[in-house]
Residue, then its C-alpha position, 0 to 999 in steps of 0.5 A: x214731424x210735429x211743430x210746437x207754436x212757440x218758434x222765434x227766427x231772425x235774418x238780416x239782409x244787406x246790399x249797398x247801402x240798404x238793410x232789412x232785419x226781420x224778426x218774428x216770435x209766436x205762441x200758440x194760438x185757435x188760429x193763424x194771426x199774424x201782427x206786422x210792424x214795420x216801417x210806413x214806407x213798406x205797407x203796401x208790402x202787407x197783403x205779400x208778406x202775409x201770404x208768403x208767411x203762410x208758406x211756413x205756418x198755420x196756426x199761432x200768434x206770430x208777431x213780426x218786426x221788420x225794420x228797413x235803413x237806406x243811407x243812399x244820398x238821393x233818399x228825398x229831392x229838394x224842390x225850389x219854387x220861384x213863384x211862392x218866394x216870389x209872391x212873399x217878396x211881392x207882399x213883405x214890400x208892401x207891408x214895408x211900404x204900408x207900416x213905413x218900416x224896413x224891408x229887411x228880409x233876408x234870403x235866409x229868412x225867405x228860405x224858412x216860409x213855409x213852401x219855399x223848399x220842399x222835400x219829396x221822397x225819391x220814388x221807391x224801388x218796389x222791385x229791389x226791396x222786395x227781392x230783400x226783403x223777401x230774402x230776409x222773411x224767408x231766412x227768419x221764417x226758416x229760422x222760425x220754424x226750425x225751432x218750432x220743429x226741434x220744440x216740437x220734437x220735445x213736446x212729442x217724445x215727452x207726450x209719448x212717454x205720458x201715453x205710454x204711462x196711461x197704457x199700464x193704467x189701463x192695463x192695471x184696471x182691465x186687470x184688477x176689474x175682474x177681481x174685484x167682482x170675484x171678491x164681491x161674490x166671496x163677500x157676499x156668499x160669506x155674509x150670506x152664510x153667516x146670516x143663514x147659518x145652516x139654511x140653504x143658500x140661494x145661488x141663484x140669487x147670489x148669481x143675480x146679486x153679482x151680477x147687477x154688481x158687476x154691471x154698476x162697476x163695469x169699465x170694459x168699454x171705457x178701457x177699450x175706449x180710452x186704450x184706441x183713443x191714446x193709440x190713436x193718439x200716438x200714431x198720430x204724433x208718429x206720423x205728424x203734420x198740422x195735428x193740434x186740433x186732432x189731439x185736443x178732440x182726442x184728449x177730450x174724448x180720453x178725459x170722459x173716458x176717465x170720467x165715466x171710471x172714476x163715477x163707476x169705481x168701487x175700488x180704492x185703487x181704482x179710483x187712485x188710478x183714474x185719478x192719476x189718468x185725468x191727472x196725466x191727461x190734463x197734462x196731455x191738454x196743457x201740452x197740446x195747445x202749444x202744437x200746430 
């Protein structure tokens, strides 16, 4: 089977009173990149989920959005230091005594300076939130890749038809090629008479001529070239795997095939079908970008 690079998958994890989604889209890419957002808490987390998304994909430009919600009443601790209250206490009074004004500081009041309370977060369970949040990176790229499977799919049975289609191209050149060159010679004797009249024509000479002609016009490599390369193309697609990069070498190797008989075409029909053949084969390339 084929992956297209275009996939989306999306899980969500909930025990108690802790949550994980995770969502993560992709379009095609040169290579693996993979963009993580999520919250601060979970960074250390980064170098782990990168290699565990690797387990599902190679190439693509994967953007993954995790988001983590934990209602537990012990997510921070409050701390009350003594001291510092005590040394405002200590310097309110004097500033009271020095100005001749009123000492009329409030607990509510103290409580508001900066260092009276602070919030500490509660030490994180690195274990528990890993074991959700790997359950839920898996259950997204599982989802993740089985659209990109079923795209895949699509891409190789719409690509197949495409190769099938070149194949009766080729086929109608090896076949017309021939005539060509016969009718060429039928020409060229017939002109030849006309221009000699009764004289005696050189068949040795109208050999030659034709010769060099079907030399200039010869596409038989070109075809058997470009007839192994859509083979080969479409066993490929058959058997499957990681094959974008094989494709497009393929596709490239098709395209100066159909270059090389559109320079050598002396044929209108010809020319009109290697025509079709670079039109049918940028398709091929605008498709294969988007497979693994």
């Amino acid at each position: 089977m084929i992956k297209s690079m275009t996939g989306f998958g999306r899980c969500e994890i909930a025990e108690e009173k802790r949550k994980v989604t995770v969502e993560m889209k992709s379009v095609n890419h040169r290579y693996l990149d993979v963009t993580i957002k999520m919250p601060k808490k979970l960074n250390f987390f980064d170098a782990s989920i990168r290699n565990l998304l690797k387990e599902y994909m190679q190439r693509g430009k994967v953007d993954l959005f995790i988001t983590y919600e934990d209602t537990s009443d012990n997510n921070v601790n409050v701390t009350y230091h003594p001291e510092v209250a005590k040394e405002y206490m200590t310097y309110l009074a004097q500033m009271a005594e020095e100005f001749g004004i009123d000492n009329d500081i409030r607990v509510s009041t103290l409580s508001r300076y900066p260092e009276i309370f602070t919030l500490d977060d509660v030490e994180i369970d690195e274990e528990g939130i890993w074991k959700m949040l790997e359950k839920a990176i898996r259950g997204a790229a599982e989802g993740f890749v089985e659209t990109r499977i079923k795209e895949g799919e699509n891409l190789k049975e719409d690509l197949i038809g495409k190769l099938d289609y070149m194949l009766e191209t080729v086929d109608f050149i090896e076949e017309k090629s021939p005539k060509i060159i016969e009718d060429y010679r039928n020409k060229l004797t017939a002109k030849v008479k006309e221009m000699l009249e009764d004289a005696k024509i050189d068949e040795n000479r109208i050999v030659q001529e034709v010769t060099i002609f079907a030399d200039k016009i010869c596409v038989d490599e070109e075809m058997v070239r470009l007839r192994s390369h859509i083979e080969t193309m479409k066993s490929v697609l058959i058997e499957g795997g990681s094959i974008g990069r094989k494709l497009d070498f393929l596709a490239q190797e098709m395209n100066r095939e159909a270059n090389t008989t559109l320079s050598k075409s002396s044929d209108l029909e010809i020319s009109n079908r290697g025509i079709e053949l670079k039109t049918v084969i940028e398709k091929v390339r605008e498709q294969i970008q988007n497979i693994e």
